[in-house]
N, C-alpha and C positions, 0 to 999 in steps of 0.2 A: 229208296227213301229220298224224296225229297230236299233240298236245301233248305227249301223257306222256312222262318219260324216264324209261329201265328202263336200270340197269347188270345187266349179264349178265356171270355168273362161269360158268367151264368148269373143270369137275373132270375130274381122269385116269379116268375110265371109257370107257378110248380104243374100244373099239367100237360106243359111241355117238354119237363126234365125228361120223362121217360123217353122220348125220342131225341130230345137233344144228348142224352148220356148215350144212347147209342150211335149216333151221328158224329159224338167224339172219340169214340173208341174206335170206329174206322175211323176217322183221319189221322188218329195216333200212331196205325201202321203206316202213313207216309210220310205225315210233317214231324217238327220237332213241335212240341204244343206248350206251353206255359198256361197253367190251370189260375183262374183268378175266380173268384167268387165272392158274389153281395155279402152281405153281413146276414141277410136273413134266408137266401138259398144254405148258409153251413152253419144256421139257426134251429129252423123250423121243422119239426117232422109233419108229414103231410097225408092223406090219403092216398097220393100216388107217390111215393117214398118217404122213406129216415134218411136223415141230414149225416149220420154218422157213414152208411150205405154210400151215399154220393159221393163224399168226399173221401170214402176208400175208394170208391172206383175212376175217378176224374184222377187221381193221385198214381193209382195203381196203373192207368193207361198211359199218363205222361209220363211215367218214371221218377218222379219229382214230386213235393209239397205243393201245394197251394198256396197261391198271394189271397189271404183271407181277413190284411189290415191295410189300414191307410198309411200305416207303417213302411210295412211291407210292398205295397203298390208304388211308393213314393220313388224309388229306384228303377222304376219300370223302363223309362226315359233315359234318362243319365246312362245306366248302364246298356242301352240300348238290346234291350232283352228280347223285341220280337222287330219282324219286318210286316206287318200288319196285325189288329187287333181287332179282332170278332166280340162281339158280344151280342149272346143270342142263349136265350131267347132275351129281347130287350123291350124291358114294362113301358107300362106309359111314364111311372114314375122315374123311370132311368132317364128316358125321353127327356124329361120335361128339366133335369136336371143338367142333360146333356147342351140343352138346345139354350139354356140360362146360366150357364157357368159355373153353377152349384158341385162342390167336390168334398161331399161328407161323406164318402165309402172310399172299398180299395177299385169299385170298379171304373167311377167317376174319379179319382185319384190316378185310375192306369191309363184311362183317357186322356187325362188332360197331360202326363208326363209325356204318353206316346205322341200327342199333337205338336207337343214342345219340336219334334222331330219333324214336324214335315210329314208325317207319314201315315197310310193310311186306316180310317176304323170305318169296318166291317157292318152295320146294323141288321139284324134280322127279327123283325121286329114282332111284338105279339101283345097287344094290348085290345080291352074289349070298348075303350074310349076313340080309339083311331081317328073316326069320322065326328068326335063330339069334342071333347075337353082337351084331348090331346090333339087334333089337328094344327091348330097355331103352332105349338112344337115340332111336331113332324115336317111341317113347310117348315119353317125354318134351315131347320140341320138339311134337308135334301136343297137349302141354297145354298150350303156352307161347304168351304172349302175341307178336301179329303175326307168328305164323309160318301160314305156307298153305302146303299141300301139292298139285300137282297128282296129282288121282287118278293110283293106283299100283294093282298086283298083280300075283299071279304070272304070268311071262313062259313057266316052262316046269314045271309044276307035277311031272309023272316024272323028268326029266334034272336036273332041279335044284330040290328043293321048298322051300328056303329062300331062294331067289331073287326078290327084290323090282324092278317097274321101272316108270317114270309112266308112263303115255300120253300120249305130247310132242303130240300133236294139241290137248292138251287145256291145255295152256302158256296161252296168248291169252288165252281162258276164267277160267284160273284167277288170272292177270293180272288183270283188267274184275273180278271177286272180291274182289280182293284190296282194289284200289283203292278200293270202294267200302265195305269193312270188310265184305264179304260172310260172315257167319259165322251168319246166319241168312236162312232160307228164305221167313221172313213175318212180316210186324209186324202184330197185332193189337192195336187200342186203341177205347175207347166216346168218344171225345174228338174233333169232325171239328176241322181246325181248317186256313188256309188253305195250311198248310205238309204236314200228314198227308194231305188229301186228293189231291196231289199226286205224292205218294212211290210208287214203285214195290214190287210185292208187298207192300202194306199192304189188310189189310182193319177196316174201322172200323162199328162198330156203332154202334146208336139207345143214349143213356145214360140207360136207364129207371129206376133209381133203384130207389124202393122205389114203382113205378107198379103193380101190381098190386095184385088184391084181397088176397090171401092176406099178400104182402108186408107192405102197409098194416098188416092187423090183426096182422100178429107185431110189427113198428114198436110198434104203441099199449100192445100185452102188458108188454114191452121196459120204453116207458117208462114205465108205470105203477107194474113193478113195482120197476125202481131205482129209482125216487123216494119210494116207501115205504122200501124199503132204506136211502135216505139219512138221511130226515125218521125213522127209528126207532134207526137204529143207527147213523148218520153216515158209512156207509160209499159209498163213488164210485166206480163202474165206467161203461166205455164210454165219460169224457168228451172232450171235445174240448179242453176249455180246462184241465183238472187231471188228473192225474196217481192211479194208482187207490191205493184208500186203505180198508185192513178195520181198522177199531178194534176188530174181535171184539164180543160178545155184550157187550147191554146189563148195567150193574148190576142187582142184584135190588133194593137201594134208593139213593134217589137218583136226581138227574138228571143228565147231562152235558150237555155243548155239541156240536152236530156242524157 
């Protein structure tokens, strides 16, 4: 079992509940899960399930209730209930609520408590606007900070070419990502040190300075020639300790101070 806890919100994108309830029931045997849900996923009975169904099963695999108010949701934060927040499948219309500050449910109420935190939400998105209405929204949140998205794209590019949907395989993944501030692929640094050596996907180079021949003699160019620069016309580039400084061309007579 795992340490992490992941609250997991379920948007009405009722044709994907059936894979998403199964997708939760395994991760329920490793993480701890906090079950949150739209107002109209523990609403609506559907074609591809009863809402009474779901929410025995989302309950009966977390071992726990469900956040099913804005009540409920409001503590989400405060009490510090999860270390990242999945919401998947997530509509256009969660999207677009997300991405505008709008918080009239428990699941846009768990979001915005868990962001109070610093901390990371999950998107795995499934909407048939992606490329149309909801695109402005979507760019957004993927510029915003602590938002992850599990890879998406088109589900059925002729039947529906503005139809956007994650690859829920890739959930888990995009989790361990998240977690880790995964938002880049490699850290490059000339600095070994007992902590960077360590770090994963880091590569750390030799900090050769100005170690070279060519380097050296541009080095000595450099500093011979501000220093004439300075001692003629008081002026200070490149220092370390002062701040740079052009007095302009000397007097034609007279001396100054530099």
């Amino acid at each position: 079992m795992r340490t992490e806890r992941i609250g997991f919100a379920l948007c009405g994108s009722f044709c994907n509940h059936p894979k998403i309830l199964m997708l939760f029931e395994e991760m329920a045997e490793s993480f701890e899960l906090v079950p949150i849900l739209s107002e109209n996923t523990a609403r609506y009975d559907t074609r591809f399930g009863l809402a009474d169904d779901l929410i025995a099963r989302v309950e009966r695999a977390a071992g726990r209730p469900a956040i099913r108010t804005i009540v409920e949701a409001e503590p989400f934060g405060p009490q510090n209930l999860a270390d990242v927040l999945v919401i998947a499948p997530c509509t256009g219309n969660t999207l677009a609520k997300l991405a505008h500050g709008i918080t009239d449910g428990p699941v846009t109420m768990a979001a915005k408590s868990h962001l109070r935190n610093g901390k990371p939400v999950v998107v795995a998105l499934a909407t048939n606007d992606g490329l149309s209405a909801s695109a402005p929204n979507l760019a957004a949140l993927l510029n915003r900070k602590n938002y992850y998205f599990v890879p998406f794209g088109q589900d059925d590019p002729q039947g529906k070419p503005t139809s956007l949907i994650a690859d829920f395989s890739q959930l888990v993944p995009t989790i361990d990502a998240a977690l880790r501030g995964g938002r880049l692929a490699w850290f490059s640094c000339d600095f070994a040190t007992p902590k960077t050596v360590k770090m994963p996907n880091t590569f750390i180079t030799t900090h050769s300075g100005a170690g070279t021949g060519e380097a050296e003699a541009n080095c000595a160019d450099m500093a011979i020639s501000e220093l004439k620069d300075y001692l003629e016309n008081g002026n200070i580039k490149n220092s370390v300790n002062y701040p740079a400084c052009d007095m302009g061309p000397a007097p034609a007579q007279g001396d100054r101070v530099a």
